[in-house]
LUMSESE-563091 format. One record per residue (C-alpha): residue number from 1; x, y, z. Coordinates in nm, 4 decimals. Example, Ala and Ser with C-alpha at 12.3 -4.5 7.8 and 13.67 -1.06 7.14 Angstrom:
<sites>
+-----+----------+----------+----------+
! pos !       c1 !       c2 !       c3 !
+-----+----------+----------+----------+
!   1 !   1.2300 !  -0.4500 !   0.7800 !
!   2 !   1.3670 !  -0.1060 !   0.7140 !
+-----+----------+----------+----------+
</sites>
This chain:
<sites>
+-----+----------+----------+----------+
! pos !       c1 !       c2 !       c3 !
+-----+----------+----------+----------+
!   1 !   0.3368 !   0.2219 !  -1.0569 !
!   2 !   0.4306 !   0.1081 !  -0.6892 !
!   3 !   0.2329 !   0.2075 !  -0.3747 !
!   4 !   0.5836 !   0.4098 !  -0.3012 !
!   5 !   0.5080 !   0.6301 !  -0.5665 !
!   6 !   0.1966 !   0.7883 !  -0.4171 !
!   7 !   0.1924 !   1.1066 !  -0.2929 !
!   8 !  -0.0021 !   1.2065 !   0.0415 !
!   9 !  -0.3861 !   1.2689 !  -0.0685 !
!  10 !  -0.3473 !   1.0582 !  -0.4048 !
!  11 !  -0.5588 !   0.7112 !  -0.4657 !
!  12 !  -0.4907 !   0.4204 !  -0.7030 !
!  13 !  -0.6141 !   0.0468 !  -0.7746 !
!  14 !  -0.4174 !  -0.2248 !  -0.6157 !
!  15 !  -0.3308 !  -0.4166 !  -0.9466 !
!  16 !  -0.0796 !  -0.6933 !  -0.8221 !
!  17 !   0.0966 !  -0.8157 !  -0.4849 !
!  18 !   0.4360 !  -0.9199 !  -0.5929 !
!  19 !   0.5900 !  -1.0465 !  -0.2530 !
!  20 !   0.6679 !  -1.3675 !  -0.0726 !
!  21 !   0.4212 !  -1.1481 !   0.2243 !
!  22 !   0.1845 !  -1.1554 !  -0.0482 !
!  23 !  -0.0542 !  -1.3310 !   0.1579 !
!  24 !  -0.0487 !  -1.1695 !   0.4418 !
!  25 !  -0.1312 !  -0.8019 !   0.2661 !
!  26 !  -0.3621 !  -0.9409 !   0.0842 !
!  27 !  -0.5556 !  -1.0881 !   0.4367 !
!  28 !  -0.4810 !  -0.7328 !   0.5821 !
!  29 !  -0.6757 !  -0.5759 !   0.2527 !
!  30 !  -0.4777 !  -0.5310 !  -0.0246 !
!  31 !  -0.6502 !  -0.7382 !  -0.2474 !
!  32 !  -0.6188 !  -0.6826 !  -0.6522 !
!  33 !  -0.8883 !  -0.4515 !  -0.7625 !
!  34 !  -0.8874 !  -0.3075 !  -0.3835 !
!  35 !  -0.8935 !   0.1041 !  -0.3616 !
!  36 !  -0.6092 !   0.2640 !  -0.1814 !
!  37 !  -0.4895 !   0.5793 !  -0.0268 !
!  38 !  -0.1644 !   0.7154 !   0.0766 !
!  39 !  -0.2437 !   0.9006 !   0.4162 !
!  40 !   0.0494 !   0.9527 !   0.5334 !
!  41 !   0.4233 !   0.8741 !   0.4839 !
!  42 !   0.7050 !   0.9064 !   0.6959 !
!  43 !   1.0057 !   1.1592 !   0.7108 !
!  44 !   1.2417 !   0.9204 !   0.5776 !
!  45 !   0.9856 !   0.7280 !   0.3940 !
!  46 !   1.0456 !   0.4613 !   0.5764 !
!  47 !   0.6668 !   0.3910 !   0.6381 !
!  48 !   0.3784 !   0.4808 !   0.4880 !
!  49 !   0.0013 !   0.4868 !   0.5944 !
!  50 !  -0.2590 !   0.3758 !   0.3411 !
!  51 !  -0.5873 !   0.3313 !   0.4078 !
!  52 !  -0.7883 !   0.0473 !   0.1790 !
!  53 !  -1.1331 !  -0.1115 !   0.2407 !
!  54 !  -1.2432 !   0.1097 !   0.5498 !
!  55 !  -0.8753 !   0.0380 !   0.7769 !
!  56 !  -0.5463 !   0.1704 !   0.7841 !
!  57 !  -0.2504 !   0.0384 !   0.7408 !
!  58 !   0.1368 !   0.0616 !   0.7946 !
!  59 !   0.3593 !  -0.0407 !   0.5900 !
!  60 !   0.7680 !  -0.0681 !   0.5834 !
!  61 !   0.8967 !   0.0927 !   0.2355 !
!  62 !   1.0073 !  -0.2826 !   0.1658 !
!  63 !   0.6337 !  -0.4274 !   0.1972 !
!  64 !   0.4925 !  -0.1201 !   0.0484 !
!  65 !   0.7010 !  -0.1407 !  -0.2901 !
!  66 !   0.5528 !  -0.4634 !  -0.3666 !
!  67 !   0.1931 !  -0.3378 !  -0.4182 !
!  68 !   0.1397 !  -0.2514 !  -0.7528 !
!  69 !  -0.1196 !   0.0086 !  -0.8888 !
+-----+----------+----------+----------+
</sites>
């Protein structure tokens, strides 16, 4: 399941990071085994607000679709 698929309210287990900005999720908390939270996504779902290891974070739909739960 992709972070995409989340809906507002819903929480899943970061599983893998499959992205050349693999890194730099990872160093903003998206870690494997990391709790996450959809808290908000965008009209268009363009972006999406997660929160994970006590911050928030905004995503683009591209970034966001490489987290897998």
């Amino acid at each position: 399941m992709k972070l995409t698929e989340l809906k507002v309210g819903e929480r899943g287990i970061v599983r893998s990071v499959e992205s050349p900005l693999g890194g730099k999720l990872r160093a903003l908390g998206l870690c494997e085994g990391e709790t996450v939270e959809m808290l908000a996504v965008s009209p268009l779902k363009g972006m999406y607000l997660v929160g994970a290891g006590g911050i928030r974070i905004a995503l683009r739909r591209e970034a966001a679709e490489c987290v897998l739960l």
